[in-house]
C-alpha positions in Angstrom: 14.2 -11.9 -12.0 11.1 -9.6 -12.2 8.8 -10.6 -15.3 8.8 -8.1 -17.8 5.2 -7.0 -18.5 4.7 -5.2 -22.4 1.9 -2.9 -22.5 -1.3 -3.2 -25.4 -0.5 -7.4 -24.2 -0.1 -7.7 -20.5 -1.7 -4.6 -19.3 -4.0 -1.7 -20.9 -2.0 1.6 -22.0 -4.7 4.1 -22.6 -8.4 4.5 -21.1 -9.6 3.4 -24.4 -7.9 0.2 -24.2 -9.3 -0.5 -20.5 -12.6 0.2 -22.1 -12.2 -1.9 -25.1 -10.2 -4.8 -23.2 -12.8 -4.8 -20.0 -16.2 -4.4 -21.4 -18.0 -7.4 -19.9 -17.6 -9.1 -16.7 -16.8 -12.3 -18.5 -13.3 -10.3 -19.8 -12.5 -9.4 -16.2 -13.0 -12.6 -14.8 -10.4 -14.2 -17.7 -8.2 -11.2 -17.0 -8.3 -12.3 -13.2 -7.6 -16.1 -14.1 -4.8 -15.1 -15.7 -3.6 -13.5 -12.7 -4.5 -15.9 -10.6 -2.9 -18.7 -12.8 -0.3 -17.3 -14.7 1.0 -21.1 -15.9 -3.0 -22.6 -16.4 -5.4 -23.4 -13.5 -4.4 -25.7 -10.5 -6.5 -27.0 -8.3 -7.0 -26.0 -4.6 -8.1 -29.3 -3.3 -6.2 -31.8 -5.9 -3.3 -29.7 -6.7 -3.5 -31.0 -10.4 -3.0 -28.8 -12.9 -4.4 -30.3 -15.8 -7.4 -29.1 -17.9 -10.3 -27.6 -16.5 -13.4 -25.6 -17.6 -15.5 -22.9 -17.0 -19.0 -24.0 -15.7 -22.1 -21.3 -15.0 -21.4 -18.7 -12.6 -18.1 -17.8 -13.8 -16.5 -21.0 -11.6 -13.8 -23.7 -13.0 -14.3 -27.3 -12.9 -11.5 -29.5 -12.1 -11.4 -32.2 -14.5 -9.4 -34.7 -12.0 -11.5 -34.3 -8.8 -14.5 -32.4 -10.3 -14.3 -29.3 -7.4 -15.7 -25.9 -8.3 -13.5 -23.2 -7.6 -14.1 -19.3 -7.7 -11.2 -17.0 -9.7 -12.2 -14.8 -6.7 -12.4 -17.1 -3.7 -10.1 -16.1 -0.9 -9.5 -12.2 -2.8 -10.4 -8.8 -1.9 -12.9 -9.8 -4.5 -14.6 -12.6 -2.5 -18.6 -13.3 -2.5 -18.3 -9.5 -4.2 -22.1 -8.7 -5.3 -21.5 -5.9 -7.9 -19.9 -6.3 -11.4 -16.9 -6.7 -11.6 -16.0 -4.4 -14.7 -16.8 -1.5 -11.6 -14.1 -3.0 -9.4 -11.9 -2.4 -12.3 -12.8 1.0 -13.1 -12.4 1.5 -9.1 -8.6 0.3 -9.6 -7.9 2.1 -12.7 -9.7 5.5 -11.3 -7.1 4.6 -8.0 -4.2 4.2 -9.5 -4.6 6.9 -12.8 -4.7 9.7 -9.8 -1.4 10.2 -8.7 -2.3 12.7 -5.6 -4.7 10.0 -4.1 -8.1 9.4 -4.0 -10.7 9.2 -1.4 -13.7 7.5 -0.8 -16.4 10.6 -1.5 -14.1 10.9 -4.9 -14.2 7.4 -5.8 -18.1 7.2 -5.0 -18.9 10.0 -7.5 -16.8 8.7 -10.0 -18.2 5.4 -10.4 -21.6 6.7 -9.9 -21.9 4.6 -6.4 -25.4 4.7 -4.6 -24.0 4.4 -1.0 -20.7 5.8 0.7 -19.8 3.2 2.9 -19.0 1.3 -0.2 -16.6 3.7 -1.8 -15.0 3.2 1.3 -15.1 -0.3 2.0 -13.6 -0.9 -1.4 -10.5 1.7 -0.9 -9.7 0.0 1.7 -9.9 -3.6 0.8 -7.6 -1.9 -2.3 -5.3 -0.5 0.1 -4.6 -3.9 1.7 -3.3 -4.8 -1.4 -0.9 -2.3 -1.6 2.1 -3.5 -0.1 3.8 -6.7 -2.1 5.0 -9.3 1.0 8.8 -10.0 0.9 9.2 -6.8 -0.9 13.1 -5.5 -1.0 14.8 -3.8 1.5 16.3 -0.2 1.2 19.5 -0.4 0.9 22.7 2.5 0.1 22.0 5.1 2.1 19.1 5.6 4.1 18.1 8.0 6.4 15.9 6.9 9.6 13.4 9.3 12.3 9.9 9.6 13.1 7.2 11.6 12.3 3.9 12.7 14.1 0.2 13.1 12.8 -3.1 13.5 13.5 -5.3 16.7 14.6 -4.0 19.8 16.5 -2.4 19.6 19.6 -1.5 22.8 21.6 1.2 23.4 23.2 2.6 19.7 23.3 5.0 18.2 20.2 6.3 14.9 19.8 5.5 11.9 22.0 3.7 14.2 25.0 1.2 15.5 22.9 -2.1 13.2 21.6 -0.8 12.8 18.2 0.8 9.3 16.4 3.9 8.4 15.8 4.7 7.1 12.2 8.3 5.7 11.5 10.2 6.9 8.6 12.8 5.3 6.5 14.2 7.0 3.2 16.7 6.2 0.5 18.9 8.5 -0.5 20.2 8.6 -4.3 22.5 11.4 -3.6 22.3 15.5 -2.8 18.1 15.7 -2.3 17.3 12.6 -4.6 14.9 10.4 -2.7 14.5 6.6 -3.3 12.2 4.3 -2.2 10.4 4.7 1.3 9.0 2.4 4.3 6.3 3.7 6.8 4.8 1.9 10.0 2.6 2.7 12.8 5.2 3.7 15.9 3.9 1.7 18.5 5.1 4.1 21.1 7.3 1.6 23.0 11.6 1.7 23.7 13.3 1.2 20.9 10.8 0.5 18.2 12.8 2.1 15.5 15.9 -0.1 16.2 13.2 -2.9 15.0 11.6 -1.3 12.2 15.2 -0.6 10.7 15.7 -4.4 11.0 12.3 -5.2 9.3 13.0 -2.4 6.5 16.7 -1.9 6.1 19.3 -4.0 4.4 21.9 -5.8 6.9 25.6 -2.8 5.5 23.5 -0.2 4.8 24.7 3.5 6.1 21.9 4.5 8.0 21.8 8.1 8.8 19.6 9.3 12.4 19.5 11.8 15.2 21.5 12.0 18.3 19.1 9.8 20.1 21.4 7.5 21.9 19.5 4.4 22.1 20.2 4.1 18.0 23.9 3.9 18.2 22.5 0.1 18.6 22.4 -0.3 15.0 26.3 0.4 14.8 26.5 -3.6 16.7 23.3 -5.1 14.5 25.3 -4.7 10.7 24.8 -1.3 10.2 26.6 1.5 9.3 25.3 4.2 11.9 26.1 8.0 11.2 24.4 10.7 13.9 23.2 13.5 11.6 22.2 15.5 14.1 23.7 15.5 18.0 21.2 16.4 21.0 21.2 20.3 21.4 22.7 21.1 18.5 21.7 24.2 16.3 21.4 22.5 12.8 17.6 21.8 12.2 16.6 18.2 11.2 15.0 18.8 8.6 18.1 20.4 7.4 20.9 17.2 8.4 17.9 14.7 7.8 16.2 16.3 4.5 14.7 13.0 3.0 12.5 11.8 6.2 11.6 15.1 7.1 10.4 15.9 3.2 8.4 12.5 3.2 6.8 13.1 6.4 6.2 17.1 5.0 4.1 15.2 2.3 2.9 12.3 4.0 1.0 15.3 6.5 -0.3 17.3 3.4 -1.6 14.3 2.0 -3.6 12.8 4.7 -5.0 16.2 5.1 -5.8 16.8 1.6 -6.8 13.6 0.5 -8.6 12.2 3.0 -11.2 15.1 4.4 -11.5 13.2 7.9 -10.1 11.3 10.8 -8.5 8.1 10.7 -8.4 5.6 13.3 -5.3 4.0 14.9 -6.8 0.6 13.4 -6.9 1.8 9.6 -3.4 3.8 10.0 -1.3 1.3 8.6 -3.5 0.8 5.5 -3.3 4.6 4.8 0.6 4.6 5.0 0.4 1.6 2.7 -1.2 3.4 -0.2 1.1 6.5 0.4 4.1 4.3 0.3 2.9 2.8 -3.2 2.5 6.1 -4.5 5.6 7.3 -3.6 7.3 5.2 -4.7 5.9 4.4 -7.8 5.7 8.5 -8.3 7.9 8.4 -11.6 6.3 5.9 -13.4 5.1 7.1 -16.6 2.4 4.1 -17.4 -0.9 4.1 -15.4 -1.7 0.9 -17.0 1.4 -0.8 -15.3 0.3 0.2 -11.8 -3.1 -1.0 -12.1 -2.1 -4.1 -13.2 0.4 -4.3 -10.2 -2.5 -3.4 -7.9 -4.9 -6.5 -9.7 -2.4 -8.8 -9.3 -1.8 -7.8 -5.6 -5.4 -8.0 -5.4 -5.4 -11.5 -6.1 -2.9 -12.6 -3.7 -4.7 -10.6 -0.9 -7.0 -12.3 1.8 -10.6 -10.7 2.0 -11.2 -8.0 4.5 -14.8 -9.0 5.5 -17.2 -5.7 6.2 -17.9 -6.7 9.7 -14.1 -6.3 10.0 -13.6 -2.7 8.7 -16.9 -1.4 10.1 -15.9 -2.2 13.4 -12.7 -0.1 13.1 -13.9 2.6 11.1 -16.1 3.6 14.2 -13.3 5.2 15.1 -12.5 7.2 12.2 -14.0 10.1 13.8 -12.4 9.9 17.0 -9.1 9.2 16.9 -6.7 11.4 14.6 -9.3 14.0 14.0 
């Protein structure tokens, strides 16, 4: 059962309690222990859990085999130079936007010296967008895929130089959307027969186009209904309204968040942070999600510079 988080205790409720509540770096760092360590500090190397203390340098002292461990070690926070009270105004400026931010955005509002580390940390955030093990969609949900990137005359789905994204989408009944799931097509026979498996709860009715090679899913514990047969006159974004609305937004956001390019590499991440905002689009506390993203933060492995830098060489080249 999920833990039930109270706000003004677990998590700030207002700017002014961020501000009051995350002051000093010292308050962050505690804030991150308790993240980190929800039941009191254990040791990495010992495994013991019993008292330990905070030594210079913000580190913890293991009283039974006297190792020094980092709150941070082994985070998107790892060997992290700057303060740390600005990688918490970063997440609450991320997450208190509910269109999206981008890098240029996040840069001016924090008052950052160089761009590349805007963007270095929206995307170390973005990794830690997606929860591992997260549920499945379940009910009904209706399965396609979508295609973006830069213009492409006179070509349209898989002939033209444009990327494939898989859709999945709930559907709460008449236009109410649920919960979504979006991956990277990787352009190859059958790849949304696997990406239903990796997304969809085993009895769901999953709802798709007359594409024959997805009557599969009728023999691997679905329920399969074909919204729309091949050559028929009803448009599918008429028979199959909730994946072609999220991939109708999904397009109008990477374009209007985003300002530029994005390469096949960093795709992935970009879906990631659309999917959390979608779905996550009624909550009424900010404070909530940026507590969510923290905690994800935490239990995220660092994403080295070298790492992004070599993939964001193609930002500018790939879906232009």
């Amino acid at each position: 059962m999920a833990e039930r988080l109270i706000g003004g205790v677990d998590y700030p409720r207002t700017v002014l309690e961020f501000q009051e509540w995350f002051a000093t770096d010292a308050a962050c760092l505690d804030f991150l222990a308790r993240l980190r360590w929800p039941d009191g500090f254990v040791c990495p190397k010992c495994g013991v859990s019993e008292q330990a203390w905070r030594i210079a340098g913000g580190l913890w002292m293991c009283r039974a085999c006297g190792r020094q461990t980092s709150v941070t070690a082994g985070t998107i926070f790892d060997r992290t130079r700057s303060p740390l009270r600005m990688w918490f105004h970063a997440a609450w400026y991320i997450t208190s936007q509910k269109t999206g931010v981008s890098a240029q955005g996040l840069q001016r509002v924090l008052g950052l010296r160089s761009y590349e580390t805007a963007w270095t940390w929206m995307h170390k955030f973005r990794r830690a967008m997606v929860v591992p093990g997260r549920e499945l969609l379940h009910g009904i949900v209706e399965l396609d895929e979508t295609y973006v990137g830069g213009i492409s005359r006179g070509n349209a789905g898989r002939s033209s130089m444009k990327v494939g994204v898989m859709v999945a989408t709930e559907m709460l009944g008449g236009k109410r959307l649920g919960r979504i799931r979006l991956e990277p097509s990787p352009g190859e026979s059958l790849q949304l027969i696997s990406f239903a498996q990796r997304v969809i709860q085993p009895g769901a009715m999953v709802r798709t186009d007359g594409a024959r090679e997805l009557k599969r899913l009728a023999n691997l514990g679905y329920e399969h209904e074909r919204h729309v047969e091949l050559g028929s006159d009803v448009p599918a974004h008429v028979s199959l309204y909730g994946v072609h609305t999220v991939a109708s937004l999904l397009k109008r956001w990477l374009e209007g968040t985003l300002h530029q390019g994005i390469s096949n590499d960093h795709l992935s991440y970009y879906l990631d942070e659309f999917t959390f905002r979608f779905n996550r689009r009624a909550s009424r506390s900010r404070g909530l999600l940026f507590y969510r993203l923290l905690d994800q933060a935490m239990r995220t492995d660092p994403a080295p510079l070298p790492t992004l830098v070599a993939a964001k060489e193609q930002d500018d080249t790939n879906l232009t």
